[in-house]
C-alpha positions as CSV (number, residue, x, y, z in Angstrom):
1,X,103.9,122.5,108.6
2,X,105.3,121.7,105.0
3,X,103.8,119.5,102.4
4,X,105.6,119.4,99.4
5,X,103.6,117.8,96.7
6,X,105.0,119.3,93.7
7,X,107.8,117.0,93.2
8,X,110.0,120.0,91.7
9,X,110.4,121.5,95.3
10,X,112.0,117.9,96.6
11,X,114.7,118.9,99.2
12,X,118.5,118.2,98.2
13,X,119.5,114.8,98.3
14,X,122.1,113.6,101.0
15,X,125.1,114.2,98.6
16,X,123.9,117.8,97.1
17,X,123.8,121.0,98.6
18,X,121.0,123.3,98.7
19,X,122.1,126.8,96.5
20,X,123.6,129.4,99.1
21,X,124.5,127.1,101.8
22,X,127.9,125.8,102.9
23,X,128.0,122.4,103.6
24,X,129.7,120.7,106.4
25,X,132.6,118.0,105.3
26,X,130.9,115.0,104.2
27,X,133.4,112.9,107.0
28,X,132.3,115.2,109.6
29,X,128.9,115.4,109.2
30,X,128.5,111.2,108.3
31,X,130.6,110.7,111.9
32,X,127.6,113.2,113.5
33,X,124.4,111.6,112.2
34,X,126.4,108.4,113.4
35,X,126.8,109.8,117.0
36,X,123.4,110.9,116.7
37,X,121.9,107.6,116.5
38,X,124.4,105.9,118.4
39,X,123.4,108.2,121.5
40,X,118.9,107.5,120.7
41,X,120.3,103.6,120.1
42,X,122.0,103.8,123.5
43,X,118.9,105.7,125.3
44,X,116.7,103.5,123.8
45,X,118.5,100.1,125.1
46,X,119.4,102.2,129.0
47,X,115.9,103.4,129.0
48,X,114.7,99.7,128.9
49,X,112.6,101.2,125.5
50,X,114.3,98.1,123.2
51,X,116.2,94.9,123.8
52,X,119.4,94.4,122.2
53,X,119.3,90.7,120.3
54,X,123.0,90.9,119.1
55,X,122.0,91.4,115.4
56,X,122.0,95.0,114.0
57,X,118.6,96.4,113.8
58,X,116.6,93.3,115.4
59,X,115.4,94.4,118.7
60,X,113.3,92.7,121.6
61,X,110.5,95.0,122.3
62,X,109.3,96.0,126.5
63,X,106.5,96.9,127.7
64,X,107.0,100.9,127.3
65,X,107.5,100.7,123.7
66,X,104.4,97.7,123.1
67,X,102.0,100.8,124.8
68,X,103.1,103.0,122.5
69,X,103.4,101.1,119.3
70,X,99.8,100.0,120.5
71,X,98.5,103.5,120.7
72,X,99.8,105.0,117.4
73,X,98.4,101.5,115.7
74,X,94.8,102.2,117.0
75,X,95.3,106.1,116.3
76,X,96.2,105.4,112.2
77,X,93.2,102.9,112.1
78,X,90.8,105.5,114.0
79,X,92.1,107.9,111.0
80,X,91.2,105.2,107.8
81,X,87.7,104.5,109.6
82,X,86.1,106.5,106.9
83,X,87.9,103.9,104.0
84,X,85.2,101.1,105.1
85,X,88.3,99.2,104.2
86,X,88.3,95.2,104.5
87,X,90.5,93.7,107.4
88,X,93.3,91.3,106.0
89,X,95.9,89.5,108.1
90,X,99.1,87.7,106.9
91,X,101.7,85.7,107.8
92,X,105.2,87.1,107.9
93,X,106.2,84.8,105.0
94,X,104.7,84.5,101.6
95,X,104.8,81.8,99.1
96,X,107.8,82.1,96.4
97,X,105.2,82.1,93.2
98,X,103.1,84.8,94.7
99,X,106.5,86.3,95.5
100,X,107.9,86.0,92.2
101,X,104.9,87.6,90.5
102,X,105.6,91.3,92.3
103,X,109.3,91.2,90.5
104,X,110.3,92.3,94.0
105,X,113.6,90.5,93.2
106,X,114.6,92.4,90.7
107,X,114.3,95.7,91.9
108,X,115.5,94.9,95.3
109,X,117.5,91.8,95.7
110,X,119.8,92.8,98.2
111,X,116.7,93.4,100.7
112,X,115.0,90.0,100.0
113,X,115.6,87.0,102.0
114,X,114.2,83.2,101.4
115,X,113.1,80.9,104.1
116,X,115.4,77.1,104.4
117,X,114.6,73.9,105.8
118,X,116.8,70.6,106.1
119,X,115.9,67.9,104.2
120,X,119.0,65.9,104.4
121,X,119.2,62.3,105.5
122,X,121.2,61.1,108.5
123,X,124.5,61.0,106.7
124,X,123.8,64.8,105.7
125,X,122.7,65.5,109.3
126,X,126.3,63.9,110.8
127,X,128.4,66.0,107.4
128,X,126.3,69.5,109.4
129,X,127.0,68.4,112.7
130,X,130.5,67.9,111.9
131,X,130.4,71.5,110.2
132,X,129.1,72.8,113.1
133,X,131.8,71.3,115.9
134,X,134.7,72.9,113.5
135,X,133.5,75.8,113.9
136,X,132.1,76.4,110.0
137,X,129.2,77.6,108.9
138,X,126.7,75.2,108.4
139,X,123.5,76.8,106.5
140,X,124.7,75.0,103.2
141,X,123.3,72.1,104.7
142,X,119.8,73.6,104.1
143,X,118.0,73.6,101.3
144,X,115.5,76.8,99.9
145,X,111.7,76.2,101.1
146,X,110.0,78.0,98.1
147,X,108.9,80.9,101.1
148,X,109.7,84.2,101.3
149,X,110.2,86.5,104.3
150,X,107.6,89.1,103.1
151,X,109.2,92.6,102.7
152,X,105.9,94.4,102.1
153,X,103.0,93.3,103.4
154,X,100.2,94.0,101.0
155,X,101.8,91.6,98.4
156,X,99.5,88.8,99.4
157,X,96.7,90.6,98.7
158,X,96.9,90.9,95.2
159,X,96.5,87.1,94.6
160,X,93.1,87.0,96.1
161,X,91.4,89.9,94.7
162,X,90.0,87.8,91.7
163,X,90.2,88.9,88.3
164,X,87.8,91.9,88.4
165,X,87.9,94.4,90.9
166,X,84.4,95.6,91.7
167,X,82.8,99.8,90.4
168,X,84.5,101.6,92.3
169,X,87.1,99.2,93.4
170,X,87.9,97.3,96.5
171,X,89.8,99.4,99.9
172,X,91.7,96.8,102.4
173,X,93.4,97.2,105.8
174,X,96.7,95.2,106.0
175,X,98.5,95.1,108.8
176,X,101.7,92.8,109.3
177,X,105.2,91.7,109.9
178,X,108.0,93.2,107.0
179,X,111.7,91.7,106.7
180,X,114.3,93.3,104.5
181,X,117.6,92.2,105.2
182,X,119.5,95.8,105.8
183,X,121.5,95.6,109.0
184,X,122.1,99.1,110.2
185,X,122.5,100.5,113.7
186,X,120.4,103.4,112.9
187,X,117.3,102.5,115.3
188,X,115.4,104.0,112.7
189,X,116.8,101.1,110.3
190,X,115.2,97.5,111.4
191,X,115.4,94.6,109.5
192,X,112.3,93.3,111.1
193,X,109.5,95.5,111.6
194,X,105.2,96.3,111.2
195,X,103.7,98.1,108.2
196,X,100.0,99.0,108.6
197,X,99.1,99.5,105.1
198,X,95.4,100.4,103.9
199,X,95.6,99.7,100.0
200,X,93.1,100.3,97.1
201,X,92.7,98.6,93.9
202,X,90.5,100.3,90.6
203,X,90.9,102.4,88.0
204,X,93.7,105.0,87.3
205,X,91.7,107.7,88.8
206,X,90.4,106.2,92.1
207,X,94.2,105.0,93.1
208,X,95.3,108.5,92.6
209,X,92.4,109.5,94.4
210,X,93.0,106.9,97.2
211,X,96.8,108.7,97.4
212,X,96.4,112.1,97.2
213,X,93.5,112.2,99.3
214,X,95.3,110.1,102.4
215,X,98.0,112.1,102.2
216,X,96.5,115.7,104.4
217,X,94.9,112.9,106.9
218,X,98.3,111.4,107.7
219,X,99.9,114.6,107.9
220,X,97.3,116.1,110.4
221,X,97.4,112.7,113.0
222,X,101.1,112.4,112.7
223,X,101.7,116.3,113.4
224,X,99.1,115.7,116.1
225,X,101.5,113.2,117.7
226,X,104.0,116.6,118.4
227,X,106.1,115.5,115.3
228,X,107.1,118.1,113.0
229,X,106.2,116.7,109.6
230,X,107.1,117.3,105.7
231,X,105.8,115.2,103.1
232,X,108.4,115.5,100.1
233,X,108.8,113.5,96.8
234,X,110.6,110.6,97.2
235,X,111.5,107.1,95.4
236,X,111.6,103.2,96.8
237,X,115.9,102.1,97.4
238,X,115.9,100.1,93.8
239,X,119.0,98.2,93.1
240,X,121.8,99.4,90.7
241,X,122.5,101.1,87.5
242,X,119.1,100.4,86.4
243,X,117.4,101.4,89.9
244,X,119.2,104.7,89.4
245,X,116.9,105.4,86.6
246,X,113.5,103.9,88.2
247,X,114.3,106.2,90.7
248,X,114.6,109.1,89.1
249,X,111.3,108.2,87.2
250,X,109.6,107.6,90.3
251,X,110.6,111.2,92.0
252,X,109.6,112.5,88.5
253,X,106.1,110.9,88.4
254,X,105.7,111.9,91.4
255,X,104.7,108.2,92.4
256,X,105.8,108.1,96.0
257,X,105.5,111.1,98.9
258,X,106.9,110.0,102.2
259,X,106.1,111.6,105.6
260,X,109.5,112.6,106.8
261,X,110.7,114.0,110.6
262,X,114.0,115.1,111.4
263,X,114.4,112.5,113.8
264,X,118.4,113.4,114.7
265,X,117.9,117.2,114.6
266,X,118.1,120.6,112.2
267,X,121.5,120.1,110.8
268,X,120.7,116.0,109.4
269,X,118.0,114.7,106.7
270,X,115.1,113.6,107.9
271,X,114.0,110.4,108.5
272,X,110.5,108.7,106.7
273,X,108.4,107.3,108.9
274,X,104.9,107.0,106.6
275,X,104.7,107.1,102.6
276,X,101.5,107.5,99.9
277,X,102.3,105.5,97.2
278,X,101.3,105.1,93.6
279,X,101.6,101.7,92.2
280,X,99.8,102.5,88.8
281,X,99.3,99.2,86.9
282,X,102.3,97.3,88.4
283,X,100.2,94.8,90.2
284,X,97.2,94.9,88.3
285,X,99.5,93.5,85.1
286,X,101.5,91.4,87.7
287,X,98.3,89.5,88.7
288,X,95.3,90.0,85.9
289,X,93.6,92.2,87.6
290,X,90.8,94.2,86.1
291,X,88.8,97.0,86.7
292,X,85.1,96.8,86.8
293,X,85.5,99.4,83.5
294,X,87.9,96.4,82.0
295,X,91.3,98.2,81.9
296,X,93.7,96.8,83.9
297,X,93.0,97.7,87.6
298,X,95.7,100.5,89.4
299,X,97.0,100.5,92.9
300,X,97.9,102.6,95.3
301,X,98.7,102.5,98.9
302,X,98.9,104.7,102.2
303,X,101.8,102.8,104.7
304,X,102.3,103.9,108.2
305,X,105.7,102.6,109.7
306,X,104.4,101.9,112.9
307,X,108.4,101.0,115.1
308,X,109.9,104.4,113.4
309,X,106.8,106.4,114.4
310,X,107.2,105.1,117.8
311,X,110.8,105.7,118.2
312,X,110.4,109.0,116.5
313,X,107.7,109.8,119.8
314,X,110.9,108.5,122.3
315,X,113.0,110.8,120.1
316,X,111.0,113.8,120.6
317,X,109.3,113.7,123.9
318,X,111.5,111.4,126.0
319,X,111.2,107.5,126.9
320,X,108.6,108.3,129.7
321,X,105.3,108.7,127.8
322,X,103.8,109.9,131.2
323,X,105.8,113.1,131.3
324,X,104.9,113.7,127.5
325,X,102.7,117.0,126.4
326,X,99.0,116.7,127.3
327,X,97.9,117.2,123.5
328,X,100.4,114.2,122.3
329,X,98.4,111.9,125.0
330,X,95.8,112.9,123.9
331,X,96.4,112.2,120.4
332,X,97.2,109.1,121.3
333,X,94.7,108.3,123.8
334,X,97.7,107.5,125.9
């Protein structure tokens, strides 16, 4: 058990090597991780685990995997019950105002994706149908629908909250559909997939709080689940020269911890699975929010990543969750 919460111990990055070790050829070791997750991919799809929908990392979801998704959902929530935190529900898209009022889009365009509708008359419609018979790609046709597909799902949140958060400010449970548009076959990689988030909105020092105090809780339940679990420093994938350097501020700050399991064995990096995150004032300034105190409210937010936790338990313990240890069952009230 390793939880690394002074961000000067982070682990080498993919590209560094760690003082004292030899590292394997970048080539060879790149063309092992990708046999790695070829082979869980190809177990996942045999086992009847995951569906194959033709599109890299967008999978149909069986029965096998829905009981275990379903199990480690109702084990995070059993583990926030002390948060009193207020249920919240959203729909997997978001309007493009709310949307443009996170500054998502600037830090990570190449993940975002917008939502298009036709609005064309009947001489359009015939131009798209004639795109279509030759063969050419016919989405110009559309036109944007001022929506978003969400790619975090506590953004709505910070729209409703009001102006003023309340004395000791307000704790919610979000739970919802993410889309970032990163096609990978890494199984561990979807495009589509559930974030149970519970967030917290106050002052400076209950957000840290909220944080830092999360973080031994998630570490406990997911080491419960017969995962072996670091939590190191780590920083959101921002885009470009300029996301180099938020990056590096964010590892400094010590802003972000993720929950990380070396899902394709000893000798490749681990893989995240949950993160404790640290928003400071971002939203608060994005939105006008307040604390009761009159400074602008801070954020923070615990995320569990519910399909990589999952396939992380096939990973370990095998695609039969019958035949997996007592203690994990247990854990998971399997």
């Amino acid at each position: 058990m390793t939880i690394h919460l002074d961000h000067d111990t982070a682990a080498p990055a993919a590209s560094e090597t760690a003082v004292g070790t030899t590292a394997a050829p970048v080539e060879d070791s790149a063309d092992a991780l990708g046999a790695a997750r070829a082979e869980l991919r190809d177990r996942l799809l045999a086992d009847g685990v995951l569906l194959d929908l033709g599109s890299p990392g967008l999978y149909g979801r069986t029965g096998v995997f829905e009981r275990v998704y379903s199990a480690v959902d109702a084990a995070a929530v059993r583990s926030q019950a002390d948060l009193d935190a207020e249920v919240l529900r959203f729909p997997p898209v978001e309007p493009l105002a709310s949307f443009e009022r996170t500054d998502y889009i600037a830090s990570f365009p190449d993940l975002a994706a917008s939502i298009s509708g036709f609005t064309g008359d009947d001489r359009t419609h015939r131009a798209l149908l004639a795109a279509r018979e030759r063969g050419e790609r016919w989405e110009g046709f559309l036109e944007p629908a001022d929506l978003m597909l969400t790619p975090a799902v506590c953004h709505p949140v910070y729209g409703l909250v009001g102006d003023t958060v309340p004395e000791g400010g307000r704790s919610f449970d979000i739970l919802g559909d993410s889309f970032r548009r990163e096609p990978s076959l890494d199984p561990m990689r979807l495009q589509a997939f559930h974030m149970h988030e519970f967030v917290h909105i106050g002052t400076p020092a209950s957000a840290k709080a909220h944080r830092d105090d999360r973080i031994p809780v998630m570490h406990a339940l997911l080491e419960s689940f017969g995962l072996e679990i670091d939590v190191v420093p780590a920083n959101d994938p921002f885009f470009g020269r300029v996301g180099q350097m938020l990056a590096r501020n964010q590892v400094e700050q010590a802003l972000k911890f993720e929950f990380v399991t070396p899902v394709y064995g000893p000798g490749h990096d681990a893989t995240a699975i949950s993160s404790a995150n640290l928003h400071e004032d971002h939203f608060g300034t994005a939105f006008g929010i307040r604390s009761a105190d009159g400074g602008v409210a801070h954020s923070a937010c615990i995320a569990f990543g519910l399909e990589r936790i999952t396939i992380a338990l096939f990973a370990a313990h095998g695609t039969d969750p019958d035949e997996w240890p007592a203690a994990v069952r247990s854990a998971l009230a399997l």
